[in-house]
Steps between C-alpha positions, in 0.01 A plus 500: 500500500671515171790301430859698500545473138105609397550762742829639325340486158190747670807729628672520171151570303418791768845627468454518100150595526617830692843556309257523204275702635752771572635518183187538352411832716881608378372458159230677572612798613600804304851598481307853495473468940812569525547827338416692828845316682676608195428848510525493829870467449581710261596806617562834271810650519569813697763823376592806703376814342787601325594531101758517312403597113718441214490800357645690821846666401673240702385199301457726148262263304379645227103411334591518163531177422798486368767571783602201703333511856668150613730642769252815610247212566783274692593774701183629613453122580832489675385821702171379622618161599798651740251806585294184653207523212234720317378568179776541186260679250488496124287806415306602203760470178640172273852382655670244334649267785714180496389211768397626816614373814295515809641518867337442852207750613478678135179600312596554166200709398406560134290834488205548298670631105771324626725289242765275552641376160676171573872468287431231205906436470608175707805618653329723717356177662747330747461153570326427854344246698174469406160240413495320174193294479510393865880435501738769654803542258713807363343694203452846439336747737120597427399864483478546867670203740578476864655237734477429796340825575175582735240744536494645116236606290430635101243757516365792286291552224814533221609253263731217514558495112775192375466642126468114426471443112553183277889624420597499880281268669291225309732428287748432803657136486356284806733436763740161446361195675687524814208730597258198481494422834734249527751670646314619798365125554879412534590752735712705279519840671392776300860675474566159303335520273587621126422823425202609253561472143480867360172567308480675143495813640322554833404331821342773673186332455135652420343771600473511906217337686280762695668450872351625798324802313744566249322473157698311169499619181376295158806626288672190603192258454546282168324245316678131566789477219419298194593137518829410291495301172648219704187475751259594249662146303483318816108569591414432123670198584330421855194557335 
């Protein structure tokens, strides 16, 4: 029979010997196996067949992309939420639009020749809770925002167009430091925090991601902007 102490030393090499083991089949495995379970809970959102178009006399937005559609959008929103969800339909035509503001069980759906021409003039912007970097803080609203909403969707084959351009978006100040991070490490609440500093002329972004079928336009794509003379002087100098 082993002694106590040699047999507690075999124990204790066993027990590493299997820890091991198992993390080595963890490493092993492909974060890939679990894409079935993640699918599996996903589920697509579902709308009533009802619409409510923008253009209908009620609403009155007008695709000539000029005329504000702001509040025909909003309403038709409004309307489809308390109506207890559909479809809220931008058809063929350019519509110039402030920020759009989704509600519970609405499919704001972007038809095929469909434009919507996002405002390049900050005040049309308000400042909401939103995501910057990972931290939640108070900044301006993005092209299309919702909180604390469920079942909503972006669909269509239109455009989502944020008429980005170096004058209204790259050459946009970055937000002040409190944005870092180190705010939301402390616990500040978002409501807290200071608001955004105001960019040069724009922060409506660039031009809008394709989102659930919706496709984005290049107009707002840009080259990176050119580096100042300051940063040009201080890689020269790195380097």
């Amino acid at each position: 029979m082993l002694p106590f102490k040699s047999l507690l030393c075999c124990l204790a090499a066993g027990a590493a010997l299997l820890t091991a083991s198992a993390a080595s089949a963890q490493s092993d495995a492909s974060p890939w196996d679990e894409t079935a379970a993640i699918l599996a809970r996903i589920k697509a959102p579902e709308f009533p067949a009802r619409d409510f178009t923008i253009t209908d006399p009620k609403y009155g937005a007008i695709a000539d992309g000029v005329t504000d559609a702001t509040a025909a959008i909003a309403n038709a929103i409004a309307d489809c939420n308390a109506a207890g969800g559909g479809r809220v339909v931008v058809p063929a035509g350019k519509f110039l639009t402030g920020p759009i503001t989704l509600k519970s069980n609405v499919n704001l759906h972007v038809a095929k020749g469909a434009t919507l021409f996002f405002k390049t003039d900050t005040s049309a912007f308000p400042v909401v809770r939103v995501r910057w970097e990972g931290t939640e803080c108070m900044n301006y609203s993005p092209l299309i925002y919702a909180f604390e909403q469920e079942n909503i969707a972006v669909t269509g084959e239109g455009t989502l167009d944020g008429q980005a351009s170096y004058e209204n978006w790259w050459a946009s100040k970055k937000p002040k430091k409190e944005y870092s991070g180190e705010q939301g490490n402390a616990g500040v609440p978002p409501e807290k925090t200071a608001k955004p500093r105001k960019p040069a002329k724009s922060v409506t972004g660039a031009a809008a991601p394709k989102v659930a079928g919706a496709s984005s336009s290049q107009a707002g794509e840009q080259d990176a902007p050119p580096l100042s003379l300051a940063r040009q002087r201080q890689l020269k100098t790195e380097n």
